[in-house]
N, C-alpha and C positions, 0 to 999 in steps of 0.2 A: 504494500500500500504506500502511495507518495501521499506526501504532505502540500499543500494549496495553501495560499493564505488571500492572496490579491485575484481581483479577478483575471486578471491576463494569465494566469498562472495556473487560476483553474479550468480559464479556455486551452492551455496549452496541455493539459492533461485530456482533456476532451479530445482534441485533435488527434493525440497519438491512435487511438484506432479509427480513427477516420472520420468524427463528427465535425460538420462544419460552424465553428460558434467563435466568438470574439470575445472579448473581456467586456466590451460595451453590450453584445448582446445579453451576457450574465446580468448586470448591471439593469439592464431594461426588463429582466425578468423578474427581479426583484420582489419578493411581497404573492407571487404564483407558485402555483405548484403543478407538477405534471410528472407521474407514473410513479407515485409515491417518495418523489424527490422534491421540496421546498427549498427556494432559493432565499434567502434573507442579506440583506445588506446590512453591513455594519456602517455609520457615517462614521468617518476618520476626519478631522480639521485637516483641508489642504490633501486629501489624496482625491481625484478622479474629478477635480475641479471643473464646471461647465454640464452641457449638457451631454449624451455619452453617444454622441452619435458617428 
């Protein structure tokens, strides 16, 4: 099992077998859930600044 902390990090664990997702995408899914996986955002001061697009 790897370790994720940020979302680009957890898009890049995604990717390795072949799902296509972004760290902004993570980020937009925020607060849903889908196939018994909940995504939750943590707000950080100063990380992922703007909109995530």
């Amino acid at each position: 099992m790897e370790d994720a902390i940020t979302a680009d990090e957890v898009a890049l664990l995604a990717q390795k077998p072949g799902h296509s997702v972004s760290g902004c995408d993570i980020l937009r899914f925020s607060g849903q859930s889908a196939d018994g996986v909940r995504v939750t955002r943590i707000d950080h001061p100063g990380e992922y600044p703007g909109p995530y697009d």
